[in-house]
C-alpha positions as CSV (number, residue, x, y, z in Angstrom):
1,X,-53.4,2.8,-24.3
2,X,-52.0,0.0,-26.6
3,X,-50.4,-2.5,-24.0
4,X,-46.7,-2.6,-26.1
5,X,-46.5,1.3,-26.1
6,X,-47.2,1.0,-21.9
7,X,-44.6,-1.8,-21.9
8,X,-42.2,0.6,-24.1
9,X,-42.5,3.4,-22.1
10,X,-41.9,1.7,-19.1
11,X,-38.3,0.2,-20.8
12,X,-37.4,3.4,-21.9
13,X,-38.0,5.0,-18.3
14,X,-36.0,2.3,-17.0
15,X,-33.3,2.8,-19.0
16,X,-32.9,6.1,-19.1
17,X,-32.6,6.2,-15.1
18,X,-30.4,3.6,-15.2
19,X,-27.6,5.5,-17.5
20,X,-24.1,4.6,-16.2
21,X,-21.8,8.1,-15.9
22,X,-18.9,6.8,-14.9
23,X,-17.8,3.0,-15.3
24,X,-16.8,1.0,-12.2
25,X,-13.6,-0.3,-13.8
26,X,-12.8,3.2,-15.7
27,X,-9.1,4.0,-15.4
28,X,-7.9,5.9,-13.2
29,X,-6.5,8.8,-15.5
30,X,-9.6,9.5,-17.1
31,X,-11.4,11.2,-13.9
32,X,-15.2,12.8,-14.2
33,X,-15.3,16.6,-13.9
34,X,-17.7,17.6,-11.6
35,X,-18.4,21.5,-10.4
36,X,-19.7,21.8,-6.8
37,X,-21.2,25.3,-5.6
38,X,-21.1,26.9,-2.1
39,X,-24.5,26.2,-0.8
40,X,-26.7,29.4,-0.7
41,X,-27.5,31.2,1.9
42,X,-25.0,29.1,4.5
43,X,-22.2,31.0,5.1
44,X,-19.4,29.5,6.4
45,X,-21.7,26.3,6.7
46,X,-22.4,26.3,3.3
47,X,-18.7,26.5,2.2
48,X,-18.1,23.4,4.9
49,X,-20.9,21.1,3.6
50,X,-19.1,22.1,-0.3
51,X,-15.6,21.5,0.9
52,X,-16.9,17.6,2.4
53,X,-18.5,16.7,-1.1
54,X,-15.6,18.1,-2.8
55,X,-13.3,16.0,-0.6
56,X,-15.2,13.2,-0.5
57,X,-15.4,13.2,-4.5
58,X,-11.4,13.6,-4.7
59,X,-10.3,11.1,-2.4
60,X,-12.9,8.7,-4.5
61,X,-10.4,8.9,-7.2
62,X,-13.1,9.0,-10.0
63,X,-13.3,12.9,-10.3
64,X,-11.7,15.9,-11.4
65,X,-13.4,18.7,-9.2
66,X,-13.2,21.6,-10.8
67,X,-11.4,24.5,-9.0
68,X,-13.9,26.4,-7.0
69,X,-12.5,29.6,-8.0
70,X,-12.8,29.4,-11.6
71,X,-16.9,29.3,-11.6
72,X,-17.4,31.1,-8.1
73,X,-19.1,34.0,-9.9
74,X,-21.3,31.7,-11.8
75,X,-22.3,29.7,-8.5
76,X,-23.3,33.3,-7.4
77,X,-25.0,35.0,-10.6
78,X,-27.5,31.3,-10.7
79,X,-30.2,30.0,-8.3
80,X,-30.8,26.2,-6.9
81,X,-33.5,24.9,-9.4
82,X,-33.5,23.7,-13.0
83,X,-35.0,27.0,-14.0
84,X,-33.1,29.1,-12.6
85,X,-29.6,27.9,-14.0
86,X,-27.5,28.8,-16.8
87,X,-26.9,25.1,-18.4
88,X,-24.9,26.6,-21.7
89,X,-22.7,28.5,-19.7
90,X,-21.4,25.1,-17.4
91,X,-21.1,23.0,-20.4
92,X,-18.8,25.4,-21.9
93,X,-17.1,25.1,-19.1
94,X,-16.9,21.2,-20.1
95,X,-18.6,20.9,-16.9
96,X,-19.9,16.8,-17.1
97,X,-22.3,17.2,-13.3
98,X,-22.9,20.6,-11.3
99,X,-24.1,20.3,-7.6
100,X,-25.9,22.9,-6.1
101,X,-27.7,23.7,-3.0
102,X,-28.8,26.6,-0.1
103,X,-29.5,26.3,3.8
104,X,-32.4,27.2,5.4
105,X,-32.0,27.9,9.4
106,X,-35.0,26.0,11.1
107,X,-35.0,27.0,14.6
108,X,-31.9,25.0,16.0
109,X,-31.8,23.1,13.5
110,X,-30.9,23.7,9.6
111,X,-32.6,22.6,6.2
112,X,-30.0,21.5,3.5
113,X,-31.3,21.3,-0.3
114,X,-29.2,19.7,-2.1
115,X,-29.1,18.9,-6.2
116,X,-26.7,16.8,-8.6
117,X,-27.6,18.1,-12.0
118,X,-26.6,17.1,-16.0
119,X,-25.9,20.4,-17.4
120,X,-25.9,18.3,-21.0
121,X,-30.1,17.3,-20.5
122,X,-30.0,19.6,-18.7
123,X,-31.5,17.6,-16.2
124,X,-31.8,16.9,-11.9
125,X,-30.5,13.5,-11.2
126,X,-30.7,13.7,-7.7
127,X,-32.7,16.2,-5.3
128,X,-32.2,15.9,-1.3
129,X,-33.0,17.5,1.6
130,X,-31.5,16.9,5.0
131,X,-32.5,18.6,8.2
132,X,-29.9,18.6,10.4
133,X,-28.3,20.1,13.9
134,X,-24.5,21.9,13.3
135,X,-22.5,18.4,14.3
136,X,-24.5,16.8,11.7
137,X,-24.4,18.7,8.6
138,X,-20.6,16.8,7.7
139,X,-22.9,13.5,8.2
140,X,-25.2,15.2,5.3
141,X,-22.9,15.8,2.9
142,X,-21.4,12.4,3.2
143,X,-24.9,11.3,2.7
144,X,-25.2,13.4,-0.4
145,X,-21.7,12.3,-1.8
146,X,-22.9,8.7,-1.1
147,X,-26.2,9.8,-3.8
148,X,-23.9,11.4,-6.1
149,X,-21.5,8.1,-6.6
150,X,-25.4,6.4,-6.8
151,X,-26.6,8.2,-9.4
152,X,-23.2,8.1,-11.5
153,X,-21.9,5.0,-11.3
154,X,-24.9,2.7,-10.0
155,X,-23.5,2.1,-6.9
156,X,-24.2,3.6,-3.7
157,X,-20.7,5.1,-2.4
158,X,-19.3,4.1,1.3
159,X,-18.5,8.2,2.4
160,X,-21.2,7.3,5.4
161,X,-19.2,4.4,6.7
162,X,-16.6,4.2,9.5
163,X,-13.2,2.7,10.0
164,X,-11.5,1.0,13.2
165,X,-7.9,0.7,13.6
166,X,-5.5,0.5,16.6
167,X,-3.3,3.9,17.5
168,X,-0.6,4.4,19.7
169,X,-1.4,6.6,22.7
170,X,2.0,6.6,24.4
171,X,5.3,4.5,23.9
172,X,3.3,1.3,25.8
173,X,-0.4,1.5,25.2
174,X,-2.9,1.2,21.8
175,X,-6.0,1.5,21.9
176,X,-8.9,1.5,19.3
177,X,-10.0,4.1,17.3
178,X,-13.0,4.6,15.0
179,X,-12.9,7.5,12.3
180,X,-15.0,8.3,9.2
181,X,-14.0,6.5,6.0
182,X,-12.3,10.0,5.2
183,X,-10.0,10.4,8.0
184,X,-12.4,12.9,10.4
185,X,-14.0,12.6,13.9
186,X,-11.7,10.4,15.0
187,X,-12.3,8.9,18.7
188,X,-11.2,6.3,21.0
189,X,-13.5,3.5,20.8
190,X,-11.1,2.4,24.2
191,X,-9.6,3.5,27.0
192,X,-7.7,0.6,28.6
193,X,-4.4,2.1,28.8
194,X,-2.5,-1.1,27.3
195,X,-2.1,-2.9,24.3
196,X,-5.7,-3.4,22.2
197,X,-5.3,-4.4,18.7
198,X,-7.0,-6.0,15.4
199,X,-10.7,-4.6,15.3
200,X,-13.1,-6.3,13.4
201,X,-16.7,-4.9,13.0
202,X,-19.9,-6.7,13.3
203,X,-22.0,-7.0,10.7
204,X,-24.3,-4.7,11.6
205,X,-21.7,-2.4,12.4
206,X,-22.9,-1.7,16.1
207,X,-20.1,-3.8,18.1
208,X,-16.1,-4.3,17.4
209,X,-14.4,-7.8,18.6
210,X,-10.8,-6.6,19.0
211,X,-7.7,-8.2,21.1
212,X,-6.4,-6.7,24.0
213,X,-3.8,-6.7,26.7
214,X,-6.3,-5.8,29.6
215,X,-5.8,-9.0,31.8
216,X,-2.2,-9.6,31.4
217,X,-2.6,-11.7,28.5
218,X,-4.0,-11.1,24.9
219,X,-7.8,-12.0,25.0
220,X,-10.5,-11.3,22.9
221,X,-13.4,-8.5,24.0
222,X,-16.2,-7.5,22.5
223,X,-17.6,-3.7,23.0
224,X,-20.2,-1.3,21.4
225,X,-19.6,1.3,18.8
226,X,-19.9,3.6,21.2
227,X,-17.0,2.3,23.8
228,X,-20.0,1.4,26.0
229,X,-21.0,-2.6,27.1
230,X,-17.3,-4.2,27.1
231,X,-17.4,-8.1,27.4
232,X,-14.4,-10.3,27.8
233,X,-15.2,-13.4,25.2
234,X,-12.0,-15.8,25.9
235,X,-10.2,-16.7,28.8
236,X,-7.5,-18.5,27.1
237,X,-4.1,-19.0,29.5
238,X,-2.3,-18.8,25.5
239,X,-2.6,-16.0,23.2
240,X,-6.2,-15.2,21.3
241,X,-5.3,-12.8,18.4
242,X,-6.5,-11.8,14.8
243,X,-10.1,-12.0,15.2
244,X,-12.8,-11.9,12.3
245,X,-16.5,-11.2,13.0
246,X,-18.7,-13.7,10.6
247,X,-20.6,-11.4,8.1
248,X,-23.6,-13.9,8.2
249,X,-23.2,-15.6,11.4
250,X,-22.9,-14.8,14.8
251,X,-19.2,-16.5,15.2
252,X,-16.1,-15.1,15.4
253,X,-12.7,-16.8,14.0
254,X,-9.6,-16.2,16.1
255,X,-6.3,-17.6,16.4
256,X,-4.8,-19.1,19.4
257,X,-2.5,-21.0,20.9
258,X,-3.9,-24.4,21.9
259,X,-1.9,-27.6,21.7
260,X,1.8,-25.6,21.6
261,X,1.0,-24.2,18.1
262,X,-0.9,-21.4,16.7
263,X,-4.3,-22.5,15.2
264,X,-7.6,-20.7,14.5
265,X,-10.7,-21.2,16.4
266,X,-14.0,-20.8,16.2
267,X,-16.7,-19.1,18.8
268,X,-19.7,-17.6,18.9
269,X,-20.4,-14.4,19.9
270,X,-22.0,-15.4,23.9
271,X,-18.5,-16.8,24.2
272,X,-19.5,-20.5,24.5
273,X,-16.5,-22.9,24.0
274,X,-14.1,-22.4,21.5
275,X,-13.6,-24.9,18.7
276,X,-10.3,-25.4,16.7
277,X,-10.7,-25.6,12.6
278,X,-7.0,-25.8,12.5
279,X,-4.7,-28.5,13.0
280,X,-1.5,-28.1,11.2
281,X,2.1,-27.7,12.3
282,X,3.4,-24.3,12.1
283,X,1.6,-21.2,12.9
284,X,-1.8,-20.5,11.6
285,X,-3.5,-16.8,11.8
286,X,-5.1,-13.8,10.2
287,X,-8.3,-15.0,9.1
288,X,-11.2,-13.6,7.1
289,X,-14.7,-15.0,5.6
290,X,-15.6,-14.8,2.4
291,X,-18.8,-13.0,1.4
292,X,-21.5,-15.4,2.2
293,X,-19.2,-16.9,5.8
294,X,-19.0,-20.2,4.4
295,X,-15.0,-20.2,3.6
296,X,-12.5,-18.3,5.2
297,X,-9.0,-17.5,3.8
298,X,-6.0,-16.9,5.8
299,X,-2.4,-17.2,6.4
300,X,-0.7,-20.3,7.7
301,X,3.5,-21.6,7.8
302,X,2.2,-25.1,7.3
303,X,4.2,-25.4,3.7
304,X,7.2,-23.3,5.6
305,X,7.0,-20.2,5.0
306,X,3.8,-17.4,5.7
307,X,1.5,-18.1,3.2
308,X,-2.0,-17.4,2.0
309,X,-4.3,-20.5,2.4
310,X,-8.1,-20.8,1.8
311,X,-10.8,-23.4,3.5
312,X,-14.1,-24.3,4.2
313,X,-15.5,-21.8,7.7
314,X,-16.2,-24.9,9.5
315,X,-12.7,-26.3,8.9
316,X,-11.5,-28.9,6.2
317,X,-8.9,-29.3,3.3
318,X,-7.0,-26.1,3.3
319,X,-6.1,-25.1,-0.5
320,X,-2.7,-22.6,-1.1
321,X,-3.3,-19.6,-3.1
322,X,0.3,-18.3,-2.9
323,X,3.6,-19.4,-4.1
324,X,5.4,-16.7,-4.8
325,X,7.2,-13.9,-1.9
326,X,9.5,-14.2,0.8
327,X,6.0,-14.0,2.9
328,X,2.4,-13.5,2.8
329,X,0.2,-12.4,5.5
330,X,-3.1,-10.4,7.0
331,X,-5.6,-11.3,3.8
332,X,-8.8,-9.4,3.3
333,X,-11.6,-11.0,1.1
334,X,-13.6,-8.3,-0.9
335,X,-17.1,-7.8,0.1
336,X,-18.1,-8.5,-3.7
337,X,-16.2,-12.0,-3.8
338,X,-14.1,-11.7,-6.6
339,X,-10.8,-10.6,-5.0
340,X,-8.4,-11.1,-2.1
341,X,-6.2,-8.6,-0.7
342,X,-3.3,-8.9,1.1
343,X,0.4,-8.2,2.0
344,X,3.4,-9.7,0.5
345,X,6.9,-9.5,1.5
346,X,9.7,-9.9,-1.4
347,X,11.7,-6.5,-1.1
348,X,12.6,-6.6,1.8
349,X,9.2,-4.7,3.3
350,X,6.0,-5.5,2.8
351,X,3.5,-4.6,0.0
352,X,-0.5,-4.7,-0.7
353,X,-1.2,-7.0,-3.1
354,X,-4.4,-8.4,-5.0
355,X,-5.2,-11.7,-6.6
356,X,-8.4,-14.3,-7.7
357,X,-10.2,-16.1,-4.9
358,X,-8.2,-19.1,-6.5
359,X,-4.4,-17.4,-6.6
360,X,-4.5,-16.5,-9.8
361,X,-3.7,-13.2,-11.7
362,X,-1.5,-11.5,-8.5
363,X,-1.1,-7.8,-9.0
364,X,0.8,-5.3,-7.0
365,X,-0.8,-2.5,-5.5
366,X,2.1,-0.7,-3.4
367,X,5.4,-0.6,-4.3
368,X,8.8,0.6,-1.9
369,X,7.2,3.2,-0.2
370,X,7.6,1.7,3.4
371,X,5.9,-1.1,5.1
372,X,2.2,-1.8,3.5
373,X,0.1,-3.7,5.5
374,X,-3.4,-5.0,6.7
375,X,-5.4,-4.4,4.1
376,X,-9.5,-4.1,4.2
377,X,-12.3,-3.5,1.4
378,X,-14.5,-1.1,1.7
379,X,-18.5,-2.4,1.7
380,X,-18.6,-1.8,-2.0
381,X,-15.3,-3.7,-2.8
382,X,-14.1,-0.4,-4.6
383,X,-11.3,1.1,-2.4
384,X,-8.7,-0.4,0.1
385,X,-7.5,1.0,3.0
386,X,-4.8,0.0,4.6
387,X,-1.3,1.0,7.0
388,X,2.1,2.4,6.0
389,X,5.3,3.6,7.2
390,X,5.9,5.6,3.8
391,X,5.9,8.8,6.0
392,X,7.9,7.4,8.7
393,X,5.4,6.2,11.3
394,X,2.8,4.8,10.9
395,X,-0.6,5.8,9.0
396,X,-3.6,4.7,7.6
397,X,-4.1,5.8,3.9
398,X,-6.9,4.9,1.2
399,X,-6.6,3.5,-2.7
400,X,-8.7,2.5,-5.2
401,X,-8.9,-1.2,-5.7
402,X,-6.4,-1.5,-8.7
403,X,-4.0,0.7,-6.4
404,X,-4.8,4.0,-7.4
405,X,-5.0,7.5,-5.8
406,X,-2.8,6.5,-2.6
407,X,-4.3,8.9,-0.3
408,X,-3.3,9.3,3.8
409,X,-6.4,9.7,5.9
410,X,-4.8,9.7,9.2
411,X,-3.4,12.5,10.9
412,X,-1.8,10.5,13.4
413,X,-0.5,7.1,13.8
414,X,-2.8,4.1,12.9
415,X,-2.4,0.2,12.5
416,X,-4.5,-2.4,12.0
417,X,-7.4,-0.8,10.3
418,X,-11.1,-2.4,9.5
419,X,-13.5,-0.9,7.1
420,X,-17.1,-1.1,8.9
421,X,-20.0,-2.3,6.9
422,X,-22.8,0.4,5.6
423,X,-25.0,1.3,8.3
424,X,-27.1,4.3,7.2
C-alpha cells in the first residue's frame, strides 16, 4: 500500500475518534441531550445503575437527560447492540447519544454491559463491561459516566472520585467525612468525638492530613482513607491549622502559631521538624500549591486586611493578587493551573469567587445566597464544590467552574470540603 494513503488513513482514524461532542467551555444553557435506557434484564438493579448515570450526567451540568418516560417503550421494543436498535426512531426523538445496556447474574456476582451510542452514525462510541458484587454496581456506573464525559468531551469525568469535608456530629464534636463526588456513601473517616477539621487528600488519594482537637490543642494527624493507621504529625504547644498535602511532594503546608503570629510552615510527611516559609506581621493561613508544588497561594493580613497572596513553596517574595473585598480567604488553585478559587467577603457574607493565577479578570460565582465558602477543584478543574448556609445550616453543594448548575450534595451538614484526586 502506497505509504501517503497508510499515513492518511491513519490521520483520518485519528481524527475521527477524536471528535469533540460537547465543548469544555460550552455555556451552560445549551446542555447535550442524552437518552439513558433501563439496563435489560436487571430489574430493580438495572433501573439503579440507569438512575446513577442519569444523575451523574445532570449534576455535570452539560446534559439535558431526556425524561425516561417519554422513550420507555422504545428502551423496551430495542436490544443492546448496533443491530438490534432502531437509530431513526431516537434521532427523531432529537436524541444527540443513547446508552444502553442488560445484566447478566454470574453466580454472586453480576455482569454489566454497557454502550454509549451516536444514533446520527449510527455508531458505538464506547462498549464496557463491568463484573461486579451488589455494593459495587453504583461504583460501575460512575465508572461508566466517567467513559461517557471521555468519549464526549475528551476528558475523563471525576464521578469515581471522593470528597472529604468536616460535619457536625453533635453541638461540640466534627469529625471527618468522606462521600462520593455526588453526595452518596457518606462515612466517617473519624471517630474522635471532638473537633477535627480541614482535610486535605494525598496525592495518591490513600491518606487525609486534617487538624484536630484530640489532645487538647489543634494538631495536625495524618490517617488512611479508610479511618485506619492515625498518626499525630505536630506537637505544637500553638495552634497547627489549614493544612495542604503537596501534590508532587511528600510535604505538607500548615499554619501555626510560632513567634506570637500566625505563619505557615512547612513539614514533611514522617513529621520531621517543621520549617516556617512565613514571616510577616499579621496572620498568615489557608494555603494551597499550585499544580506542579512549586508555589503556593494563600491568604495573609500582612497589607491589613485578609487577602489573597501568592509565593514561591519554599518561601520567598509574596506577590498580592487581591485588592478588592472587605476580605478574602480559603483559596483553591485549580488542578489545570489556570485559575484560583476562592472566597470573598463584600456583602456582608461571603461569596465563591474566581480569578487568573496573577489577580486578574475576578468573577463571581455565588451571589447572596448565604455564606459561600472553602472552595476546591475537582481533578479535572471543571466543577467546584464548595459549603453554604443558603439553606440554613450548613452544606456542601457542587457548580460548574464559571458558577453554574449550583447543586447540594449533602444531606446533612458539611464544612470544609476537599475534592480527592482520581484514583481509579
Amino acid at each position: 500500500m502506497n505509504i501517503f494513503l497508510v499515513f492518511l488513513l491513519l490521520f483520518i482514524s485519528v481524527t475521527a475518534q477524536a471528535r469533540i461532542y460537547i465543548p469544555i467551555d460550552q455555556p451552560s444553557d445549551k446542555k447535550f441531550p442524552i437518552a439513558i435506557c433501563n439496563l435489560d434484564g436487571g430489574g430493580k438493579f438495572g433501573r439503579e445503575v440507569a438512575d446513577v448515570i442519569r444523575s451523574d450526567l445532570t449534576l455535570s451540568g452539560y446534559f439535558y437527560v431526556l425524561p425516561f418516560n417519554t422513550y420507555e417503550a422504545r428502551c423496551d421494543e430495542d436490544g443492546t447492540d448496533l443491530a438490534s436498535i432502531r437509530f431513526d426512531v431516537w434521532k427523531a426523538m432529537e436524541t444527540q447519544a443513547l446508552v444502553k445496556g442488560k445484566i447478566e447474574k454470574i453466580g454472586s456476582e453480576f455482569a454489566l454491559h454497557l454502550s454509549l451510542f451516536d444514533p446520527h452514525g449510527p455508531s458505538v462510541l464506547v462498549e464496557k463491561q463491568f463484573q461486579e458484587k451488589n455494593d459495587d454496581m453504583r461504583h460501575a456506573a460512575h465508572k461508566f459516566s466517567d467513559d461517557i464525559m471521555e468519549a464526549l468531551t475528551g476528558i475523563r469525568g471525576v464521578f469515581t472520585t471522593k470528597i472529604a469535608y468536616a460535619s457536625a456530629t453533635n453541638k461540640q464534636n466534627k469529625e471527618i467525612l468522606v462521600m462520593d463526588m455526588d453526595g452518596q456513601n457518606a462515612r466517617k473517616v473519624t471517630k474522635l468525638k471532638t473537633i477535627s477539621l480541614s482535610p486535605s487528600w494525598s496525592p495518591k488519594g490513600d491518606q487525609l492530613v486534617f487538624s484536630s482537637y484530640k489532645d487538647g490543642r489543634p494538631n495536625l494527624y495524618v490517617i488512611g482513607r479508610d479511618g485506619k493507621n492515625m498518626d499525630r504529625l505536630t506537637t505544637s504547644s500553638g495552634i497547627s491549622i489549614s493544612p495542604t498535602w503537596s501534590p508532587v511532594a511528600n510535604t505538607i503546608l500548615f499554619a501555626a502559631s510560632g513567634q506570637g503570629e500566625v505563619d505557615l510552615y512547612r513539614i514533611s510527611t514522617n513529621g520531621r521538624r517543621a520549617t516556617a516559609i512565613t514571616n510577616a506581621s499579621g496572620i498568615d493561613l489557608a494555603p494551597d500549591f499550585s499544580p506542579d508544588g512549586s508555589e503556593v497561594v494563600f491568604a495573609s493580613e500582612r497589607a491589613g486586611k485578609l487577602h489573597i497572596f501568592k509565593m514561591p513553596a519554599s518561601g520567598g517574595e509574596a506577590t498580592r493578587l487581591t485588592y478588592v473585598g472587605y476580605q478574602n480567604d480559603m483559596p483553591s488553585w485549580s488542578p489545570m493551573g489556570d485559575k484560583i478559587a476562592f472566597a470573598g467577603r463584600d456583602l456582608g457574607t461571603f461569596d465563591i469567587f474566581i480569578m487568573n493565577p496573577d489577580g486578574s479578570n475576578i468573577q463571581r460565582l455565588t451571589i447572596r445566597s448565604g455564606s459561600n465558602e472553602s472552595p476546591s477543584f475537582s481533578p479535572d478543574g471543571r466543577f467546584i464544590v464548595f459549603s453554604s448556609t443558603r439553606d440554613g445550616g450548613s452544606g456542601i453543594y457542587l457548580m460548574r467552574a464559571d458558577g453554574s448548575n449550583q447543586t447540594r450534595i449533602s444531606d446533612g451538614h458539611g464544612m470544609l470540603p476537599d475534592w480527592g484526586p482520581r484514583n481509579d
